[in-house]
C-alpha positions, -999 to 999 in steps of 0.1 A, spaced: 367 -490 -631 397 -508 -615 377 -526 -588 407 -535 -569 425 -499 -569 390 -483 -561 383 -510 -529 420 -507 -519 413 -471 -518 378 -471 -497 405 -496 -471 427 -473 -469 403 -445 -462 385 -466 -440 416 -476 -416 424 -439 -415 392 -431 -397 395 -462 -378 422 -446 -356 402 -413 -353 368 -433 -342 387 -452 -318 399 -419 -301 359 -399 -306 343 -396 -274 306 -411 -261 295 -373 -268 306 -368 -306 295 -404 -318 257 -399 -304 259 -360 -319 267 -381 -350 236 -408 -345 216 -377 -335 224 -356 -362 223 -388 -390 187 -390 -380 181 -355 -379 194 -358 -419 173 -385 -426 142 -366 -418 149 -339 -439 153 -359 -467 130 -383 -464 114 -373 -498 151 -378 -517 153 -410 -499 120 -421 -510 125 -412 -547 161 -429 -551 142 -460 -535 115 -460 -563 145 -464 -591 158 -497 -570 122 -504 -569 115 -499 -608 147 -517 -615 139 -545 -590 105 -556 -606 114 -548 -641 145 -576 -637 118 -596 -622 129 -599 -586 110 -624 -564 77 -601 -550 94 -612 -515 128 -593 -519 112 -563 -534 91 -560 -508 121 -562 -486 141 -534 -510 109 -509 -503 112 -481 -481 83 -462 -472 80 -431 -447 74 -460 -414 104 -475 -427 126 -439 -421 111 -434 -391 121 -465 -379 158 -458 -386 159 -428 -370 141 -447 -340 168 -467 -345 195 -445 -345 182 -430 -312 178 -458 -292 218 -467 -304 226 -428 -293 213 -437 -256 229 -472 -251 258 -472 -229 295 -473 -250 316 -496 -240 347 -482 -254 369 -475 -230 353 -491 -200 379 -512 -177 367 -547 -163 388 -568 -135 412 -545 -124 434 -557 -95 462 -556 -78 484 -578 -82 517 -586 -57 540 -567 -75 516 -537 -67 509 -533 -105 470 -530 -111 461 -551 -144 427 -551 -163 409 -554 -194 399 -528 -214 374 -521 -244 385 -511 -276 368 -513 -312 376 -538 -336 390 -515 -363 375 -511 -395 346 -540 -405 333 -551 -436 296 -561 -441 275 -573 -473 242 -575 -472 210 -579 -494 184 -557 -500 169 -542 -471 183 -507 -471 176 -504 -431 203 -525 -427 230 -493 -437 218 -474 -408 217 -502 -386 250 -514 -390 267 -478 -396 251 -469 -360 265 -497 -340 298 -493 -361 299 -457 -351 287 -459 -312 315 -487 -306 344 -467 -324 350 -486 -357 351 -476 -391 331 -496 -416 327 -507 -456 293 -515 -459 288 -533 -494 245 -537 -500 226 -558 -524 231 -544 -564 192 -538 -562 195 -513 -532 223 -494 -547 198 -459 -549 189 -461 -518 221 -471 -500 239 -445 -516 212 -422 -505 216 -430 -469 254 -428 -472 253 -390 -473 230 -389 -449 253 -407 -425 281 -386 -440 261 -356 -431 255 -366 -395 292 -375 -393 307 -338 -403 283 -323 -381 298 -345 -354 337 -333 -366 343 -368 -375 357 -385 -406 328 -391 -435 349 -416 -442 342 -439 -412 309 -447 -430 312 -458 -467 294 -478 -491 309 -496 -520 295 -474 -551 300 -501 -573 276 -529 -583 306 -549 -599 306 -586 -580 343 -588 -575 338 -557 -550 330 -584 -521 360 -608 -533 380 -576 -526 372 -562 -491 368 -600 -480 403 -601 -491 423 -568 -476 432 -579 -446 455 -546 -448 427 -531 -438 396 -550 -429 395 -565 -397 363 -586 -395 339 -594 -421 302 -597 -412 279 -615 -439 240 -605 -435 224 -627 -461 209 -661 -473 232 -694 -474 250 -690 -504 263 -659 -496 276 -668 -458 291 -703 -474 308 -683 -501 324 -655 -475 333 -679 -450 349 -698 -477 371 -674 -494 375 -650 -466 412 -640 -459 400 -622 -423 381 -633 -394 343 -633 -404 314 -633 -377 285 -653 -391 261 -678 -390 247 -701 -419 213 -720 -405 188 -712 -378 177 -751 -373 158 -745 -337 141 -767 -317 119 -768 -290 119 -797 -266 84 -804 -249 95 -826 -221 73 -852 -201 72 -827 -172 64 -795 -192 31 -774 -183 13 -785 -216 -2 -747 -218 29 -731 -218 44 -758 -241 13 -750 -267 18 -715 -264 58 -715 -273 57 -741 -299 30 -722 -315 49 -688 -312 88 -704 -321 68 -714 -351 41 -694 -367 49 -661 -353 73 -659 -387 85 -680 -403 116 -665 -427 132 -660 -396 168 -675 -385 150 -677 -345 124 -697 -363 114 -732 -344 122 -761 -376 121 -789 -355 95 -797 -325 109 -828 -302 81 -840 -279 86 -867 -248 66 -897 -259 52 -896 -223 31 -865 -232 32 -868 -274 -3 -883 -274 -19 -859 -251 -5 -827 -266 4 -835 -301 -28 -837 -315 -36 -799 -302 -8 -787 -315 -16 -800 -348 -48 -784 -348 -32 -750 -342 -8 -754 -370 -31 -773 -398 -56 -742 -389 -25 -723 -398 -15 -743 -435 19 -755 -414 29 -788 -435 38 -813 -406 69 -837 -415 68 -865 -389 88 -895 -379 68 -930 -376 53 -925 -338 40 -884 -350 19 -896 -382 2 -921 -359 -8 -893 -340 -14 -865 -362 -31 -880 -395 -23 -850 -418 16 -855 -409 36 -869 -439 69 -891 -431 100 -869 -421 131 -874 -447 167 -874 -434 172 -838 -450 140 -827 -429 163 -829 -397 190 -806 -407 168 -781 -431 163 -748 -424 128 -743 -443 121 -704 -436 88 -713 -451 53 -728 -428 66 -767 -429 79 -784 -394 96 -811 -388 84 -832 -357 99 -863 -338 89 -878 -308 117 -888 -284 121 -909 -253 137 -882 -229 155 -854 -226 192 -874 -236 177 -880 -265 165 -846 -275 197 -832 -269 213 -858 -286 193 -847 -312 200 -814 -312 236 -816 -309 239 -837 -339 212 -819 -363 210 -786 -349 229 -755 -362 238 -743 -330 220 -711 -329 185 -712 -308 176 -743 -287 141 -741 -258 134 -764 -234 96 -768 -217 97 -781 -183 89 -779 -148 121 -799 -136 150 -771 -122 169 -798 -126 164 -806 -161 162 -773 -168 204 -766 -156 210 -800 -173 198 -789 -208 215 -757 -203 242 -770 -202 246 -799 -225 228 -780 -253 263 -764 -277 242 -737 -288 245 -698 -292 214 -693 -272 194 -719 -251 162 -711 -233 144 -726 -206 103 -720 -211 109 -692 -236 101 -692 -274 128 -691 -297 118 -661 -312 132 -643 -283 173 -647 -298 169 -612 -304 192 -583 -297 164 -561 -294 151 -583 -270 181 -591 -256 191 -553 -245 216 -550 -268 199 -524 -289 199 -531 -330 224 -564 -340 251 -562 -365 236 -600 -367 241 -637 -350 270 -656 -344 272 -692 -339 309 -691 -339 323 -697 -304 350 -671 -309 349 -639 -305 313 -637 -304 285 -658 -300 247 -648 -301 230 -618 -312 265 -593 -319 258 -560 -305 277 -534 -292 303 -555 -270 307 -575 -300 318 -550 -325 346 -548 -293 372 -568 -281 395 -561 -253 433 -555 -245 449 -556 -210 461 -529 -193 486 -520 -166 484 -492 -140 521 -488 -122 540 -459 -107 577 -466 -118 576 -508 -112 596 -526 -122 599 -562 -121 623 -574 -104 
């Protein structure tokens, strides 16, 4: 196969149902959602099998027990797509919608309106939920999409792909807008990260090496983010039960998360009082506690902190702890070693509170909240396409409005400037 001519080919496809998606109404992208899921319950036995050859495949080329448990797709797992795909079908589309519209002297009205991105690009690994997921927010904010899984889902994403085909003719809308790259071939990704004929964004859903590797080489805009290093701050005002209770939670609750806590910063006024708890809770939990010199006085199972331990993401049950002097030098702290994804403040100081806001350059910053909460679910957005730490065009948990961006638009009646 000509990998090249076969992704140029998918592009060009692809930015042909771009312009019909961007003209569908509200009505025939949720019939689409609606009837994908409907599809994906009648099938649910075909989707099943062709996941048990990724699965055979998967184990037999000795894939970590980890991914494949990732790659498996059991009847929960459908349900929870088609959940999925319903709860897209009722959010609110933003296509089309008109913000700031005024008058202006002239007597011209001028706004802002919303209007899909085009046709995006996303490459992911293994977890064959992620197809419906993205296809769904592609579909409800007008875009077209080339979704390009792990090789070691290629069963089931193909499988799902006529499903969403399915749900798309029912809907009198282009198969096309949804396709997945058929090919297993590596030099598929350098392609579509490469056309910007015809791709418009790139979104990367996978570990480091992938995002570093996109971002890299990428010849269109990419929305991305490479580490979740949070922290939580415990400051010398905090209520020391609330502070337990998130740094507990931003921690342990999972821990191969990007929302993950990595790095607990504690106010030395309160570090002896409410260290030595905490420790408890995670040592009960086999957390491995990295510490700088004033922490393993306090906690005796802590070992001494590294440089690298600041600015690792572990995804694993180890934490990194420092005790600071105040709040400056927490956010100092963060600022400098952070990845500017997911940053919590505990306090009881409203003033503190704004300041931290503020001062912390991060996609998300919470005030008495666990980290865990950077979300899109829990942020009302509905499913994520993922998280962006980029500061343009989006930032945070990309939903909807961020598979969106906007043009202006002018209301006259024969103006003309004079």
């Amino acid at each position: 196969m000509d990998v090249n001519a076969y992704m140029a080919e998918l592009g060009q496809a692809a930015r042909n149902a771009a312009a019909e998606m961007a003209v569908a109404s509200t009505d025939q992208k949720n019939r689409a959602l609606l009837a994908t899921a409907d599809v994906l319950d009648e099938r649910r036995d075909v989707l099943i099998t062709e996941n048990q050859k990724d699965l055979q495949a998967a184990e037999a080329s000795g894939l970590e027990p980890a991914m494949v448990d990732r790659l498996a797709l059991t009847s929960k797992g459908i349900d929870a797509m088609i959940e999925g795909l319903k709860q897209v079908a009722a959010l609110a589309d933003p296509v089309g919608v008109i913000n700031d519209l005024k008058y202006m002297p002239s007597g011209i009205q001028v706004g802002k309106m919303r209007v899909p991105l085009g046709v995006i690009g996303i490459v992911y690994e293994s977890r064959p939920n992620v197809t419906v997921e993205a296809a769904s927010l592609c579909i409800k904010s007008g875009n077209a999409t080339i979704l390009r899984g792990g090789s070691e889902a290629i069963h089931s994403n193909k499988a799902i792909a006529e499903c969403i085909a399915l749900g798309l003719q029912q809907a009198n809308l282009s198969e096309t807008a949804v396709q997945v790259v058929a090919t297993t071939d590596r030099s598929a990704v350098g392609a579509l990260i490469t056309m910007p004929e015809y791709v418009d964004v790139v979104v990367p859903r996978g570990g480091k090496g992938l995002i570093e590797r996109i971002s890299r080489d990428a010849k269109v805009t990419v929305i991305k983010h490479l580490d979740g290093i949070c922290h939580v701050y415990i400051d010398d005002q905090a209520d020391l039960l609330k502070a337990e209770a998130i740094a507990d939670n931003a921690k342990t609750h999972r821990y191969g998360t990007c929302n993950t806590m990595e790095t607990l910063l504690v106010n030395e006024q309160i570090a002896g009082e409410i260290l030595p708890k905490l420790a408890r809770v995670y040592i009960g939990k086999n957390v491995e506690l990295r510490g700088c010199a004033k922490t393993c006085q306090l906690i005796d199972e802590a070992v001494p902190a590294k440089a690298e331990d600041w600015v690792t993401e572990y995804l694993a049950p180890v934490l990194a702890i420092k005790v600071v002097e105040s709040m400056a030098e927490a956010i100092v702290h963060i600022n400098r070693y952070g990845s500017h994804h997911t940053d919590a403040i505990v306090t009881e100081n409203y003033t503190k509170s704004r300041h931290f806001l503020t001062a912390v350059d991060s996609s998300s910053v919470m005030v008495n909240a666990s980290t865990r909460f950077a979300d899109g679910f829990e942020y009302g957005l509905g499913a994520e396409i993922g998280i962006s730490t980029d500061k343009i065009h989006a930032r945070g948990p990309v939903g909807l409005e961020g598979l969106t961006s906007e043009k202006y638009v002018v209301l006259g009646d024969g103006h003309i400037r004079q």
